[in-house]
N, C-alpha and C positions, 0 to 999 in steps of 0.2 A: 448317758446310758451305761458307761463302764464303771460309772459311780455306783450304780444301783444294782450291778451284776453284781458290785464285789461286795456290797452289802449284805444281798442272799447269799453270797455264797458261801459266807463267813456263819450262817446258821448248819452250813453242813444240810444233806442227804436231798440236796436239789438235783432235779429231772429235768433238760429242755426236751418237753414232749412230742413240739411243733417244729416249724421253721422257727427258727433264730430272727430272719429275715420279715416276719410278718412283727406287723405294727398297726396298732389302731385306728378304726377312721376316723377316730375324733378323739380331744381331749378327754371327752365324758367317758369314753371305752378305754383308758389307758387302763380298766381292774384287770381286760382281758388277757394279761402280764400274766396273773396266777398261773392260769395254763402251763407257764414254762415250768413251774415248782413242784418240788415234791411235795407231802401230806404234812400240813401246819401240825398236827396233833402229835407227829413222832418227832419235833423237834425237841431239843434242850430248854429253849424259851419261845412256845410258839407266840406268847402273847407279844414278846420283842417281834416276833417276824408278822405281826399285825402292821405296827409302827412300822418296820422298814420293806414294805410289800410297796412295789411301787406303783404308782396311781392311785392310791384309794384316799380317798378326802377324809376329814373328818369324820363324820360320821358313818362313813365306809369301817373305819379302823373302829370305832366303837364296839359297832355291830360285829366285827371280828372277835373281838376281844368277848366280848358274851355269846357266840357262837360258834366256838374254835370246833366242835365236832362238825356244825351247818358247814364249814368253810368249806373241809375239802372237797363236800358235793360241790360248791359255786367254784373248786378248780376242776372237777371233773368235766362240770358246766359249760365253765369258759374252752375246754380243752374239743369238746364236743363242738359246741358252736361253730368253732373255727376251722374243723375237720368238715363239718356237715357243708359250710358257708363252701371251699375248696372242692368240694365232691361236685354240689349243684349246680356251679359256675367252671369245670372241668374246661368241658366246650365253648369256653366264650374268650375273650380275649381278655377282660377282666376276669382273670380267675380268682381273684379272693387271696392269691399269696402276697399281694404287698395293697395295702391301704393307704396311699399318700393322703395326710390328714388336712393339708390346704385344699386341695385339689376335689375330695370327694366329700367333704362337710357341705350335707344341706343336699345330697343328688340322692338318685333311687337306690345306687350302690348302699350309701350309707344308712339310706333307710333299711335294708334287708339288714345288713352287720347288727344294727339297734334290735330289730326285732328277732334273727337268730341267737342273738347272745343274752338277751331276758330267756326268751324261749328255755333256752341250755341250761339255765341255772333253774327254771321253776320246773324242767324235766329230773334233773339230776338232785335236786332237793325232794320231790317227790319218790323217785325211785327210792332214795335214803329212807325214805321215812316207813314206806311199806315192806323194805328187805331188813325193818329192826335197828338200823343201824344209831338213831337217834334218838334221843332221850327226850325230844319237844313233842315230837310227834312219833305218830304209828299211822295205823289203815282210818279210812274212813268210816267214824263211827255213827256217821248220821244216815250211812245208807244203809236201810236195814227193813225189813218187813216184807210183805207179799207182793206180788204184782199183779195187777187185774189178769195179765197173761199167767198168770199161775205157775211162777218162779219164785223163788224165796232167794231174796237179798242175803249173801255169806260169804265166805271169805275173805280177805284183804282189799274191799276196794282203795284203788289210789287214791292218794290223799293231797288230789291238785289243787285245793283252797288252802294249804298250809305251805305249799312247794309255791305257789305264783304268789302270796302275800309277801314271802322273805326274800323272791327276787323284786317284787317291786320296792322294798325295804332297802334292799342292799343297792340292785342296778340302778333305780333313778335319782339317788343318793344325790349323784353331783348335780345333777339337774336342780332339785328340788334345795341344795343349798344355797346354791347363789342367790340372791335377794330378787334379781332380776329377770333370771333363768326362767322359770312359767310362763313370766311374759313376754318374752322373746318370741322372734319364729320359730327359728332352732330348738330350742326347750322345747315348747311345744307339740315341736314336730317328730323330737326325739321320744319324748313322752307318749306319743301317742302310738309310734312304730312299736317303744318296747311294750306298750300293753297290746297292738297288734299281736307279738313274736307270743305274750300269754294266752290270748284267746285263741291262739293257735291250736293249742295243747286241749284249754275248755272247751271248744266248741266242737272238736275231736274224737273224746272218751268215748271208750266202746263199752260194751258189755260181754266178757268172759262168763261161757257158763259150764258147769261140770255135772253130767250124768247121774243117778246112783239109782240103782235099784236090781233083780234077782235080773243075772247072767248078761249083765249089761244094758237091760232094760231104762228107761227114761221116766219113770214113778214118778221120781223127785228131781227137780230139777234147782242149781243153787249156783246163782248171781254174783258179779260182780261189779263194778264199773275199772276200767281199766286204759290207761292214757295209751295212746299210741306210738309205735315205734316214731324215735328222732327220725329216721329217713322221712318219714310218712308228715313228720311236720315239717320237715326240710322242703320240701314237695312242693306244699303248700303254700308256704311263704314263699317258692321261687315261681309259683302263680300268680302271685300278690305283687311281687317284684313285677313281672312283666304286665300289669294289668294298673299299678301305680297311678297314682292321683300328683299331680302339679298342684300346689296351695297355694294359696296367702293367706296371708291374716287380713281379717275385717272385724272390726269392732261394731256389735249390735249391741244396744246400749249400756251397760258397764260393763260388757262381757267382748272376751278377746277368743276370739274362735275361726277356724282353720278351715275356708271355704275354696272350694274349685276357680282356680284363676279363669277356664272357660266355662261360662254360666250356662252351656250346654251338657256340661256333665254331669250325671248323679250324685248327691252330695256320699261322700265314700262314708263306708262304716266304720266300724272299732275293727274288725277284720282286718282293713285297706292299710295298704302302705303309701304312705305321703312321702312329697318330696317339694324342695322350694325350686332348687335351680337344677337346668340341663347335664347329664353327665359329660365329662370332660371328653378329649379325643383320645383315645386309647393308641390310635395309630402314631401318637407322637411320640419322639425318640428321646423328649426332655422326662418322661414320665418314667423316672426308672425303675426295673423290677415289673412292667406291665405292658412295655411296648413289644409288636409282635414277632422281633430278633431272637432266633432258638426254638420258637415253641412250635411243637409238632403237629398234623395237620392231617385231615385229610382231603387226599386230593382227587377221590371220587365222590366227594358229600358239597352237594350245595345249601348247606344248613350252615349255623355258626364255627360248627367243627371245620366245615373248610379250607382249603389251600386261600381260597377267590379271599374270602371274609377274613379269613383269622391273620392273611399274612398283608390285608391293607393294600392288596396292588403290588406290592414290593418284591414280588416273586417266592419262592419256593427252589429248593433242592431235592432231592428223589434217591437213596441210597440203596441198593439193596443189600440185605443183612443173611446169616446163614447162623442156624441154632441147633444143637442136635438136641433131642427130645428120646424120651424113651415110648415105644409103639406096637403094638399086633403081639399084647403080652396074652403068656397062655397061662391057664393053670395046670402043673403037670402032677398028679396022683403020685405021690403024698409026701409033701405039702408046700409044693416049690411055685414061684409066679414067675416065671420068664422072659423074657421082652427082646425085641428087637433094636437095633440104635438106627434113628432116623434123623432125617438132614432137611428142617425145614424150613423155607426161604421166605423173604419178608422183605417187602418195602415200605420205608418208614422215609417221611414228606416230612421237612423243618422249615419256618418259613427264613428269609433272607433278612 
């Protein structure tokens, strides 16, 4: 790892955006590195920081090097991903800050990471594409004409068939190189999470529409198709998450496909998050950066945020805290805003 910090950092105008501390949950997701860096495009040689970008396979680096404006969406992407994954999983005792890659390869943890981090790049490749910033692409040009409801398709729809083709180009890269990889559970499993984290986005699109006619009136009325906010597919996938399908592979006659280990369950969609094996014990103290030593709680919540849940049995501490705040501010005639100083108290629960 020190190899490859001092690599980047010898191209100059690099950003650790994240934790330092977060790492990938699998080999396949080591691109999610980019996130630590600045913008490939304002380097000196950004095509060199293709080649020394670490994790990206061959064909990862390719696709760089003919895409050096696409990239920094796929680092805004990766930077997002890993923000949104940390947000969703706040309250659980896996929060998403450290990824042991033995440990969660092949569980629902890592199926979420797969499908938030495609998600993140065919989000932040789309946004590019519709704020101009790209030269492959712009708005969507195929959405365009009336609608039986008597709206007129205009403005910038997003342009998610250009944004989800160049993550699935770029993200499934590793997958799709290995010789072997598609046929795997793993490959497969991963393959179908990151197209999951896509249809997130697809199956999402809203419709923006804008007014126009005399003194505000609704005359005309004009269309967009429009992706939804990352939270909103964060959401989603962290429904998918808890809702997650157990797999295995079964071969039906030349074909290797991804069936419900209990044959009582629905055979899951392109939607559904899969998973091979159980997630780990999080309450263990070998798992580091995840076990539930330091992390704060509450200890009026019988949900996952809990003292009971989050600290595994092992007890809790109880501190109480004092902050002054500014309060009972006035406005006084002309043009002063005044305030009070207050004293307010807080107890904050860490588990043991």
């Amino acid at each position: 790892m020190q190899r490859v910090h001092r690599c980047l950092l010898n191209h100059g105008g690099f950003a650790f955006v994240l934790l330092l501390f977060w790492t990938p949950a699998t080999e396949q997701l080591r691109w999610l590195s980019l996130a630590r860096v600045g913008s490939l495009a304002s380097m000196d040689s950004p095509s060199d920081a293709c080649d020394n970008s670490t994790g990206l396979v061959g064909r990862q680096v390719k696709l760089c090097k003919r895409n050096l404006d696409v990239m920094d969406s796929v680092r805004r992407g990766a930077a997002v991903a890993i923000e949104e994954c940390q947000y969703q999983f706040r309250s659980r005792l896996w929060n998403c800050s450290n990824v042991d890659a033995v440990r969660l390869s092949g569980t629902r943890e890592s199926a979420f990471v797969h499908a938030i981090s495609a998600a993140g790049v065919a989000h932040a490749v789309t946004r590019s594409c519709s704020m101009g910033e790209l030269n492959k692409c712009g708005c969507d040009a195929n959405v365009k004409g009336t609608t039986p409801e008597g709206y007129h398709w205009s403005g910038c729809s997003d342009n998610i068939a250009f944004g989800s083709a160049f993550s699935k180009n770029f993200v499934d890269s590793r997958e799709r190189t290995k010789k072997r990889s598609v046929k795997s559970s793993r490959g497969l499993v991963n393959l179908h999470n990151n197209q999951a984290g896509r249809k997130a986005i697809e199956y999402n699109m809203e419709v923006a529409c804008k007014c126009h006619g005399v003194s505000g009136s609704c005359e005309i009325k004009t269309c967009w198709r429009a992706m939804p906010s990352f939270r909103q597919v964060g959401a989603v996938l962290k429904e998918k998450f808890d809702g997650a399908t157990e797999v295995a592979i079964r071969k039906r006659a030349t074909r290797r496909r991804l069936e419900p280990v209990n044959p009582r369950f629905k055979f899951h969609a392109d939607t559904d998050l899969v998973y091979l094996d159980p997630s780990p014990d999080f309450c263990r103290s070998d798992l580091a950066g995840i076990g539930p030593a330091g992390r704060q709680c509450n200890r009026t919540s019988r949900s996952t945020d809990g003292c009971e849940i989050m600290c595994c049995g092992r007890g809790f501490r109880t501190q109480r805290t004092q902050r002054r705040e500014r309060c009972k501010c006035k406005f006084h005639w002309c043009c002063e805003v005044r305030c009070q100083e207050c004293v307010k108290f807080e107890e904050i629960s860490t588990c043991q």
